[in-house]
MARBA-3410 file (N, C-alpha, C, O; in Angstrom, 1 decimal):
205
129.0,112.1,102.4,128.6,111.0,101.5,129.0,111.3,100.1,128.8,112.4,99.6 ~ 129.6,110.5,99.4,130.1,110.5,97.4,129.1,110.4,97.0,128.1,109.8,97.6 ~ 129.1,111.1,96.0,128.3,110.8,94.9,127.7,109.7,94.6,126.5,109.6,94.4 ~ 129.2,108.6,94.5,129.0,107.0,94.4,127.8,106.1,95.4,127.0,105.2,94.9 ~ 127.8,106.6,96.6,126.7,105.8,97.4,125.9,107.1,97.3,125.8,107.4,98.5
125.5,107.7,96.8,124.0,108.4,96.6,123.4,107.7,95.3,122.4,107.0,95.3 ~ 124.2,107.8,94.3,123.9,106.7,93.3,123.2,105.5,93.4,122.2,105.1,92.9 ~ 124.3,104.7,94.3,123.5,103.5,94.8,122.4,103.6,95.1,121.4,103.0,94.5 ~ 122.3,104.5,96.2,120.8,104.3,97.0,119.7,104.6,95.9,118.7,103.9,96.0 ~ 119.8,105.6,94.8,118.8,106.3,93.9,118.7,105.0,93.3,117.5,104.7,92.9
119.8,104.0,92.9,119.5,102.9,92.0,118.5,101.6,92.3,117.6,101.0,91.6 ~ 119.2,101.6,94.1,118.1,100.9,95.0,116.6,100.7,95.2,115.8,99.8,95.1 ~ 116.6,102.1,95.4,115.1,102.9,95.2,114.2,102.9,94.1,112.9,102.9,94.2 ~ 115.3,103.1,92.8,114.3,103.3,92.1,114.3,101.9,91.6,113.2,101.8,91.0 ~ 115.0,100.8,91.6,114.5,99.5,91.0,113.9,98.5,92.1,113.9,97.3,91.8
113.2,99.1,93.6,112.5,98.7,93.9,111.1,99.4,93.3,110.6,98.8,92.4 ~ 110.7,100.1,93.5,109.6,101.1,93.0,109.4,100.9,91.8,108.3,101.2,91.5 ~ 110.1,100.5,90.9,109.4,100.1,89.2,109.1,98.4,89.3,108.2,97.8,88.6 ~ 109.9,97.7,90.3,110.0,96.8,90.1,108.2,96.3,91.0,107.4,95.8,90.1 ~ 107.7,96.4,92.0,106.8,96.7,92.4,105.7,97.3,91.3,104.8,96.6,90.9
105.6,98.5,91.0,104.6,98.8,89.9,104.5,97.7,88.7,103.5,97.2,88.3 ~ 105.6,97.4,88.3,105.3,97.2,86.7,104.5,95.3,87.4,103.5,94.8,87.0 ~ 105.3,94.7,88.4,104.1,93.5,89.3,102.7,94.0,89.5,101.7,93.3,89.2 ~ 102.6,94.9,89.9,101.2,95.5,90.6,100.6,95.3,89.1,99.8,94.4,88.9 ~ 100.9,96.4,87.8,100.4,96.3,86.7,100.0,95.4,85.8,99.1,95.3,85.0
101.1,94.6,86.2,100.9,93.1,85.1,100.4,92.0,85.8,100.8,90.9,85.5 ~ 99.3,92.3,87.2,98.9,91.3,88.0,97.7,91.9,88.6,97.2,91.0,89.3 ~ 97.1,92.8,88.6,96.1,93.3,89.4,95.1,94.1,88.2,95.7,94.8,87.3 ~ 93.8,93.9,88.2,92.9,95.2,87.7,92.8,95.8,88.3,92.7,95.6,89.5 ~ 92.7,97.3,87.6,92.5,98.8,88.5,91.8,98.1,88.9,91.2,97.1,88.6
91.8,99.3,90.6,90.8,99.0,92.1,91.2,97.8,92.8,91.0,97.8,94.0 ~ 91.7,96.7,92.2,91.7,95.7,92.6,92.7,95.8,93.9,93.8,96.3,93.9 ~ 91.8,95.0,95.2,92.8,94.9,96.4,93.0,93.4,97.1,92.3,92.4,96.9 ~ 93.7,93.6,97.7,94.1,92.7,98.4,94.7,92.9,100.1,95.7,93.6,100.1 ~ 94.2,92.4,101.2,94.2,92.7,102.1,95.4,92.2,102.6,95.6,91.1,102.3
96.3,92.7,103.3,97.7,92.0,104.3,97.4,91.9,105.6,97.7,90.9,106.2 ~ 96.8,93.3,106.1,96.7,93.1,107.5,95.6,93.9,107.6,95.3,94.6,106.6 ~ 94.7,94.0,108.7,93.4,95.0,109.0,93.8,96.6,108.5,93.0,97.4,108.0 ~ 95.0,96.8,108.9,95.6,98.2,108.6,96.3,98.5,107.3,96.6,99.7,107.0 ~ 96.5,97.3,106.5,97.4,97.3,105.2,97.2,96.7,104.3,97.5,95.5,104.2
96.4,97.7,103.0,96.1,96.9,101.9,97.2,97.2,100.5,97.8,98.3,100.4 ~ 97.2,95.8,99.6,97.9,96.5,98.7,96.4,96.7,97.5,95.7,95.7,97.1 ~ 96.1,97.7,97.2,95.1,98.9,96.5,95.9,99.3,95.3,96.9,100.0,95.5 ~ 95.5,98.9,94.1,95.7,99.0,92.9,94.9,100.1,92.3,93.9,99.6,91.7 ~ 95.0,101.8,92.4,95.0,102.6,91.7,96.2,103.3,90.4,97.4,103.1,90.2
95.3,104.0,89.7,96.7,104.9,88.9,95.9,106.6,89.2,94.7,106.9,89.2 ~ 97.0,107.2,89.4,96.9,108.7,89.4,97.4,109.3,87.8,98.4,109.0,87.2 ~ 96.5,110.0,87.5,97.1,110.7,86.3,96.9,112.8,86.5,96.6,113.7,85.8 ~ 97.3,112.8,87.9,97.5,113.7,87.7,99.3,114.2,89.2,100.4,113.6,89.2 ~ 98.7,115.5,90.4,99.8,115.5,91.5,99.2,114.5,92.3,98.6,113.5,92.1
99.6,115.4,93.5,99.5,114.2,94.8,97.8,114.4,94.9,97.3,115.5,94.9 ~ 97.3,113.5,94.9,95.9,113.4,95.9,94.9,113.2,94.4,93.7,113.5,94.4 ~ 95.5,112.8,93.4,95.2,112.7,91.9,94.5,114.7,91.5,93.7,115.3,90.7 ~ 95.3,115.2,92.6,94.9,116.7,91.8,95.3,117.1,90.4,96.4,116.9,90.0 ~ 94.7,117.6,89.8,95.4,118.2,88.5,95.4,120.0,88.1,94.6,120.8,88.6
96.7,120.4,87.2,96.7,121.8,87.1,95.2,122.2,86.1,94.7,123.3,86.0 ~ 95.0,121.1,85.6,93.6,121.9,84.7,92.5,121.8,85.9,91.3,121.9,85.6 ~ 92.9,121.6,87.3,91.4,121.9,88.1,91.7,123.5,88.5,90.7,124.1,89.0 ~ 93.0,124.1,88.3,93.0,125.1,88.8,93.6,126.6,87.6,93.8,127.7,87.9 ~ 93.8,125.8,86.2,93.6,126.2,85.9,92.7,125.9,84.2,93.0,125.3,83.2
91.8,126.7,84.5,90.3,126.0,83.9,89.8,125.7,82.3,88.9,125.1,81.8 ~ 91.5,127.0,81.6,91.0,127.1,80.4,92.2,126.0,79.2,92.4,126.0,78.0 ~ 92.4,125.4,80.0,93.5,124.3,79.3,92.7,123.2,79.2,91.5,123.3,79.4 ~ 93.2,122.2,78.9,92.4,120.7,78.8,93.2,119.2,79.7,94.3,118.7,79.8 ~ 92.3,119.2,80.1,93.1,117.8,81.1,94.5,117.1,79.9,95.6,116.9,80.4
94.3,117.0,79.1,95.5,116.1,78.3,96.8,117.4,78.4,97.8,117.3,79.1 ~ 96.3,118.7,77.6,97.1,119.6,77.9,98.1,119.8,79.3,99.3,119.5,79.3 ~ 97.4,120.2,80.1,97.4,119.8,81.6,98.6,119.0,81.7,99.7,119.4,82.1 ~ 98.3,117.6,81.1,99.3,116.6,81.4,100.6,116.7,81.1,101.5,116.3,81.8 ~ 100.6,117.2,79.8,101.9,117.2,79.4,102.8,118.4,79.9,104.0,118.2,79.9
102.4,119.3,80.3,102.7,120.6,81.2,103.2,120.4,82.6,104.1,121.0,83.2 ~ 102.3,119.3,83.1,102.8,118.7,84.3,104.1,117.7,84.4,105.0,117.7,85.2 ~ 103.7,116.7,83.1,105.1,115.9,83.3,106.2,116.6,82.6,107.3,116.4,83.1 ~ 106.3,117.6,81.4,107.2,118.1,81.5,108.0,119.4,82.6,109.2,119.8,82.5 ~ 107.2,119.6,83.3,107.9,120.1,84.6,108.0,119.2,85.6,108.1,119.7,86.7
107.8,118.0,85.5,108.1,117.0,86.4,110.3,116.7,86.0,111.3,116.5,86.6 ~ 109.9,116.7,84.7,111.3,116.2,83.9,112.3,117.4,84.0,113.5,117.2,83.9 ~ 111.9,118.7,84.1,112.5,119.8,84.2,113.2,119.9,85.9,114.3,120.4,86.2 ~ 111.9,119.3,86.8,112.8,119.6,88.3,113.3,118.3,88.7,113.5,118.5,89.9 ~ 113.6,117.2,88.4,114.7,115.9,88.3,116.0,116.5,87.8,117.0,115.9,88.2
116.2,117.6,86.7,117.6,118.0,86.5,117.9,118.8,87.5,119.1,118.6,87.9 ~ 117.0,119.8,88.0,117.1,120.6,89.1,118.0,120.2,90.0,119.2,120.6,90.2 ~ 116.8,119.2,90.8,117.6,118.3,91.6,118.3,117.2,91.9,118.5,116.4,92.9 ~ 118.7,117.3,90.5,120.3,116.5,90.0,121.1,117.1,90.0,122.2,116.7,89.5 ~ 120.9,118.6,90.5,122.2,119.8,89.9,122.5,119.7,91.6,123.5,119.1,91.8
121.9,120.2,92.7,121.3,120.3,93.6,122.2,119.2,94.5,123.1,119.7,95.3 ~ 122.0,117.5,94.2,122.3,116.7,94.9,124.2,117.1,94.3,125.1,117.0,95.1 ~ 124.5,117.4,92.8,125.6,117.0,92.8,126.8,118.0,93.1,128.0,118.0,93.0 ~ 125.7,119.1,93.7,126.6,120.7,94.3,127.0,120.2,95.6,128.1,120.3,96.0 ~ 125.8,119.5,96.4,126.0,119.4,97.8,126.9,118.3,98.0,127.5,118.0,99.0
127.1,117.6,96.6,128.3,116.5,97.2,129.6,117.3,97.2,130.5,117.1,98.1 ~ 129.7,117.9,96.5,130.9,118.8,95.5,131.5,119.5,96.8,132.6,119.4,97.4 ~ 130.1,120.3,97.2,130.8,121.1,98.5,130.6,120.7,99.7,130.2,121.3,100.7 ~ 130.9,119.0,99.6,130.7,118.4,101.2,130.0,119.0,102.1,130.4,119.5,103.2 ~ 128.3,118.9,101.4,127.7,119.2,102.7,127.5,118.3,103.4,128.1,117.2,103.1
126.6,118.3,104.8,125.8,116.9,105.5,125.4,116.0,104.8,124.7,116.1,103.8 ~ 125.9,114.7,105.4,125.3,113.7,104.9,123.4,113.2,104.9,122.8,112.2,104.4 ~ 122.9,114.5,106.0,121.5,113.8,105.8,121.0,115.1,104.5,119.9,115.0,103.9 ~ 122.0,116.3,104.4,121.0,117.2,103.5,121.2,116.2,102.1,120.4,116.1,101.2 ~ 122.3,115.8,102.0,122.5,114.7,100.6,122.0,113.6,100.7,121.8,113.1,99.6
121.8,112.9,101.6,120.7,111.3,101.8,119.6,111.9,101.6,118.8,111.1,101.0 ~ 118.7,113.4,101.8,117.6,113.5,101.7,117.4,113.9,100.5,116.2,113.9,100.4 ~ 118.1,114.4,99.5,118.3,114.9,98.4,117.6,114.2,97.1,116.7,114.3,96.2 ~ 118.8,112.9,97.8,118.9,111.5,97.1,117.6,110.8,97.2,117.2,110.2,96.2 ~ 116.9,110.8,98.1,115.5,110.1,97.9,114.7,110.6,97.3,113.9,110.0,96.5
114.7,112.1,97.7,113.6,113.2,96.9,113.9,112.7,95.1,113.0,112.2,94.4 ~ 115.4,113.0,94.8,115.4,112.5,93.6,115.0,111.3,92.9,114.5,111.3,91.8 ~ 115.3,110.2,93.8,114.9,108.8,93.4,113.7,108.9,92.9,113.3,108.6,91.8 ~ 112.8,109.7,94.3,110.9,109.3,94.0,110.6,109.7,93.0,110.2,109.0,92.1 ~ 110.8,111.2,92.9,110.5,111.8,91.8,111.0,111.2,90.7,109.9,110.8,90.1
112.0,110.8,89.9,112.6,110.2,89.0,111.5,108.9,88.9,111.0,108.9,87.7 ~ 111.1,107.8,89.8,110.4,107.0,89.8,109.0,107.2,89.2,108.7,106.4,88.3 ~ 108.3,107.9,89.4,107.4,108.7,89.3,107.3,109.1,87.6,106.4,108.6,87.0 ~ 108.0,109.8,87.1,108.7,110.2,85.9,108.6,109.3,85.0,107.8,109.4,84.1 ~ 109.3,108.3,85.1,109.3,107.3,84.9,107.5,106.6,84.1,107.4,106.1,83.0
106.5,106.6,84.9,105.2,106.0,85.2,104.8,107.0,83.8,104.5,106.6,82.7 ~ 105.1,108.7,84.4,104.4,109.5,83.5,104.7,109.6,82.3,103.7,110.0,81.6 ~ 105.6,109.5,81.6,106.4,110.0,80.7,106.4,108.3,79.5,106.2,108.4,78.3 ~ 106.7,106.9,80.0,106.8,106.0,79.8,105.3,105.2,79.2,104.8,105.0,78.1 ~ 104.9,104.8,80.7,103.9,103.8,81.4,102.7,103.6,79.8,102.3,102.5,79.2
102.5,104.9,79.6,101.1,105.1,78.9,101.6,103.8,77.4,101.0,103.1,76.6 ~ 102.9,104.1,77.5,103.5,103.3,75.7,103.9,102.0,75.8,104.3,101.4,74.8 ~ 103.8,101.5,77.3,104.6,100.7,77.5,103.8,99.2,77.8,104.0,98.0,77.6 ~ 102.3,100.2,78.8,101.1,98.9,79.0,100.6,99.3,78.3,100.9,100.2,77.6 ~ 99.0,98.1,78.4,98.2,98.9,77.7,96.8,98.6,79.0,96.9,98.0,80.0
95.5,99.2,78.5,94.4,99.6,80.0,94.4,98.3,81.3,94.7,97.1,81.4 ~ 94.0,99.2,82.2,93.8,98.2,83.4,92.7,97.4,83.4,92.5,96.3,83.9 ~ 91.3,98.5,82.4,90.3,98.5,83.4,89.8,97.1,82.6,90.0,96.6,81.4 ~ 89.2,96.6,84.0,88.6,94.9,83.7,89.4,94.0,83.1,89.0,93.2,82.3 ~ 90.3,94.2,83.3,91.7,93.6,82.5,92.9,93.3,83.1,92.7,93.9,84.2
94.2,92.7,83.2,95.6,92.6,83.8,96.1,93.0,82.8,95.9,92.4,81.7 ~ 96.9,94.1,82.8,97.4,95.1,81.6,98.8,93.7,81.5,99.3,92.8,82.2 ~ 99.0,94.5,79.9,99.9,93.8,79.5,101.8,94.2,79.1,102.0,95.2,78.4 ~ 102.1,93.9,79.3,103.6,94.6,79.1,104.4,94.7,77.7,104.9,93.6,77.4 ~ 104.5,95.5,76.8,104.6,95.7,75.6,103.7,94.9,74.6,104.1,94.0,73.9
102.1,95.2,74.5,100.8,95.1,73.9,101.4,95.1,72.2,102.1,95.9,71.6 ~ 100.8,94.0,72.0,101.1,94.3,70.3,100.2,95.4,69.6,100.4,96.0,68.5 ~ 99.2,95.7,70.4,98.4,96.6,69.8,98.7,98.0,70.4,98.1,99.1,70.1 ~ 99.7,97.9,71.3,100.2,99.3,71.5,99.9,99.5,73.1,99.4,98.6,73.7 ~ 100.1,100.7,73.7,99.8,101.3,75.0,98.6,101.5,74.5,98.0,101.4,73.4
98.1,102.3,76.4,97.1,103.5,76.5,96.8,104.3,76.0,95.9,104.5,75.3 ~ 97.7,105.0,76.5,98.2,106.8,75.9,99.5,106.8,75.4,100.3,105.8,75.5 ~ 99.7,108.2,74.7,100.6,108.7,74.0,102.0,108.8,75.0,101.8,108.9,76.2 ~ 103.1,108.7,74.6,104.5,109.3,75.5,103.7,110.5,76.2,102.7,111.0,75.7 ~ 104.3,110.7,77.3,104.2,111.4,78.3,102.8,111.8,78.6,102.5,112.9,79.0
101.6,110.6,78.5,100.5,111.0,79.2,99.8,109.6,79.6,98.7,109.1,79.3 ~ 101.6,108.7,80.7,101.1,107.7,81.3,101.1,108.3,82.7,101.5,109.3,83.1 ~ 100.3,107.1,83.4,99.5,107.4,84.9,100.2,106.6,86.0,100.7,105.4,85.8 ~ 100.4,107.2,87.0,101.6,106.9,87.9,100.6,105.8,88.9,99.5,106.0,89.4 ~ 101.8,104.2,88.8,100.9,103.4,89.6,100.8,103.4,91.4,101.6,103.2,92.3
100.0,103.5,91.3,100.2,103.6,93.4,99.3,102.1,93.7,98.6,101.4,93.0 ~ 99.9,102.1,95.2,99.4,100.4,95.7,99.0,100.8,96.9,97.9,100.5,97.3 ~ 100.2,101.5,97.6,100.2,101.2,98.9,99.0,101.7,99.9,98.8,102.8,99.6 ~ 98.4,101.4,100.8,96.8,101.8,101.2,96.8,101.6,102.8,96.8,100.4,103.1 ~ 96.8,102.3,103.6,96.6,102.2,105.1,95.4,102.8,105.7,95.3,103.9,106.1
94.5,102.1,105.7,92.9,102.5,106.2,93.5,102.4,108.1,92.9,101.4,108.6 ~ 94.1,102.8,108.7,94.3,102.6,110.3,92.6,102.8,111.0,91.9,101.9,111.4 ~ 92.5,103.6,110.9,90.9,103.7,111.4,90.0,104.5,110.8,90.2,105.4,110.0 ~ 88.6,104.1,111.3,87.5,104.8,110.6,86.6,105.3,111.8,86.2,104.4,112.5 ~ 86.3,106.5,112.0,85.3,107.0,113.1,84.3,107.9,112.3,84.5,108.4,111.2
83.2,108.1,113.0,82.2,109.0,112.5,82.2,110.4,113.2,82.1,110.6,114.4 ~ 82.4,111.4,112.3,82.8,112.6,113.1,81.7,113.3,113.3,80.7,113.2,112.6 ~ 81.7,114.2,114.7,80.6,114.6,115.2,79.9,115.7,114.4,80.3,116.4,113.5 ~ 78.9,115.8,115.0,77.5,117.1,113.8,78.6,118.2,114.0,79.0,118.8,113.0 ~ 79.2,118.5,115.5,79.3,119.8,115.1,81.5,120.2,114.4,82.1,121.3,114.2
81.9,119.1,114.2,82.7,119.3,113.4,83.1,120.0,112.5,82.8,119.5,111.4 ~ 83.9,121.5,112.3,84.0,122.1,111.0,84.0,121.6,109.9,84.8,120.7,109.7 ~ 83.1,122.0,108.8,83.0,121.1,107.6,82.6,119.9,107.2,81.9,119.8,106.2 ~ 83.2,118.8,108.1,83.0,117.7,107.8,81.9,117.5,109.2,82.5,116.5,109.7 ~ 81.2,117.6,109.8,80.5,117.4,111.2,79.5,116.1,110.1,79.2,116.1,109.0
79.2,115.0,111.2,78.6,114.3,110.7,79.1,112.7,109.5,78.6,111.6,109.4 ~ 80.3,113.3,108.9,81.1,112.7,108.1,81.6,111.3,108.5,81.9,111.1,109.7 ~ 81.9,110.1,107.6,82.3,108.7,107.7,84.2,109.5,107.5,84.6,110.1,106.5 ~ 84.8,109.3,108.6,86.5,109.9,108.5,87.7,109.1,108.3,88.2,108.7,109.3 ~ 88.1,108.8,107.2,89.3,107.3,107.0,90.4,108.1,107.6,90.4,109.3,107.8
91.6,107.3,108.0,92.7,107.9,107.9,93.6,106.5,108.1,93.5,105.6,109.0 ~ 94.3,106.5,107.4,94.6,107.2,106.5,94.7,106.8,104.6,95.4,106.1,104.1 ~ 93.6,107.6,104.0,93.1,107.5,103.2,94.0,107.9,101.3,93.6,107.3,100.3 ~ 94.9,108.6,101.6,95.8,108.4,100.3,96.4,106.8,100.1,96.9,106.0,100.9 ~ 96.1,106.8,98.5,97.3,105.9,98.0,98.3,105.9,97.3,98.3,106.6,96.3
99.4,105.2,97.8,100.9,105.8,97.2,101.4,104.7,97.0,100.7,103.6,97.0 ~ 103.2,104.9,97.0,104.1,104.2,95.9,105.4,104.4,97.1,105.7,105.2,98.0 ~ 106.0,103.2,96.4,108.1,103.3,96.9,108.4,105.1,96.6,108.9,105.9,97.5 ~ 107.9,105.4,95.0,108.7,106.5,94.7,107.6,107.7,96.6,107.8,108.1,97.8 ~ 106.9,107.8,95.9,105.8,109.1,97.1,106.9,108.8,98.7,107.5,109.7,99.3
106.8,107.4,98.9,107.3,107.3,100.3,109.0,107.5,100.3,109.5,107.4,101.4 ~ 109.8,107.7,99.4,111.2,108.4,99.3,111.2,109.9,99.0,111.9,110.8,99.4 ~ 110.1,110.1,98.3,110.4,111.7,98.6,109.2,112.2,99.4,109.0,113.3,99.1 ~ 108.5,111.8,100.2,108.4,112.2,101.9,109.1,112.0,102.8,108.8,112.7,103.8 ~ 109.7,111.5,103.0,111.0,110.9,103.5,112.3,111.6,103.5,113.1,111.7,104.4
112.4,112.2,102.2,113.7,113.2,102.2,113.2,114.5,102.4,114.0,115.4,102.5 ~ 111.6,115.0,102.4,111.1,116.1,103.0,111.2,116.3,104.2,111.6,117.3,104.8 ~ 110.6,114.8,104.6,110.9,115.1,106.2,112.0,115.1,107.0,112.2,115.6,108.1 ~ 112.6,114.4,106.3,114.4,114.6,106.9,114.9,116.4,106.9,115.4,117.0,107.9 ~ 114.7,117.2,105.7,114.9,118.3,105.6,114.3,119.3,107.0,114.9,120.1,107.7
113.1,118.9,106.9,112.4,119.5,108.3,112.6,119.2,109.1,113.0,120.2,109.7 ~ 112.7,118.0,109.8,113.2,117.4,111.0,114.4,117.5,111.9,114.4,117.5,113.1 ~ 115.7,117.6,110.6,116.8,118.0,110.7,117.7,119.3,109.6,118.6,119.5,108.9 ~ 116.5,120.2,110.3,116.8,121.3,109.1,118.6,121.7,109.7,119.6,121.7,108.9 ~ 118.6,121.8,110.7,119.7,122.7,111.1,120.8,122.0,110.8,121.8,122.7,110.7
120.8,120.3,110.7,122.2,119.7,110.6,122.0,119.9,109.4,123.0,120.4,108.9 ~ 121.2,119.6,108.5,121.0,119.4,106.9,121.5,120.7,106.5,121.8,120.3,105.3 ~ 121.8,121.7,106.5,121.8,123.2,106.3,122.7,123.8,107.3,122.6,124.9,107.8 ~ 123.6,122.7,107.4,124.5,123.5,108.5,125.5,124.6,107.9,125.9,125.5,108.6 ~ 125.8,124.5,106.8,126.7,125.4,106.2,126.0,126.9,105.9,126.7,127.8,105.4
END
């Protein structure tokens, strides 16, 4: 695969995925959902921190959530060159076309993503009880690089009550599947899972 159609696809990707958020933002209040099918809501969250809204000041204790953030998106911005170096070695030295299609998405999401954190905060301004607005005369949220990455996508498949004697959770109300995400989350799961799935062709050299 060229360079050229990795390009494309990253361009694809990523101007579905903003194109989607910046609608979701300028049409929904946080929380706000809307139902598609019993199994598929579109769910108007923002995460301001990794995946599962974790953050590095939960783990590490003596910094400050803002701190935190800018630590995080600036090594968000640090491994997009990474794996910009990454995608444009494996074209260079003709590897597989799925270790470079998976490369290419990983990049996209992430870059998507980037995008939310680094941007978002200067660009709307709040959700809450509100339909944010797209360049506020009174300004964003937050400062550059301590905007909140928008997620929608929501799959409640089923809900069971798990039994008393269940590890940990015995007794517990059990969603699944209970994360909410985005275009960008679901391209770079996607080029993870390609890597796994097809480690051996991906990594044939």
């Amino acid at each position: 695969m060229s360079l050229k159609k990795s390009i494309i696809i990253i361009v694809i990707i990523l101007l579905i995925d903003q194109i989607s958020k910046i609608y979701i933002k300028t049409h929904f209040v946080l929380h706000e959902n809307v139902p598609v099918f019993n199994w598929f809501k579109i769910y108007f969250i923002e995460n301001d921190g990794m995946a599962w809204g974790t953050k590095i000041s939960d783990f590490v204790t003596f910094i400050s959530d803002r701190t935190a953030k800018v630590i995080l998106t600036l090594f968000r911005v640090l491994a997009i060159f990474g794996i910009g170096y990454w995608l444009h070695m494996a074209v260079k030295k003709q590897h597989s076309k799925i270790l470079i299609l998976a490369i290419a998405l990983i990049f996209s999401g992430a870059l998507g993503n980037i995008i939310d954190s680094v941007f978002y905060g200067v660009l709307f301004d709040d959700s809450i009880s509100q339909v944010a607005t797209f360049l506020p005369e009174a300004g964003g949220y937050d400062a550059l690089l301590h905007g909140r990455v928008v997620d929608m996508l929501y799959f409640p498949l089923f809900e069971i009550d798990l039994p008393q004697w269940f590890p940990g959770y015995g007794g517990k109300r059990f969603n699944f599947f209970e994360p909410v995400f985005n275009i960008a989350d679901m391209a770079i799961s996607t080029g993870f899972i390609m890597l796994i799935v097809f480690n051996k062709k991906a990594f044939a050299k």
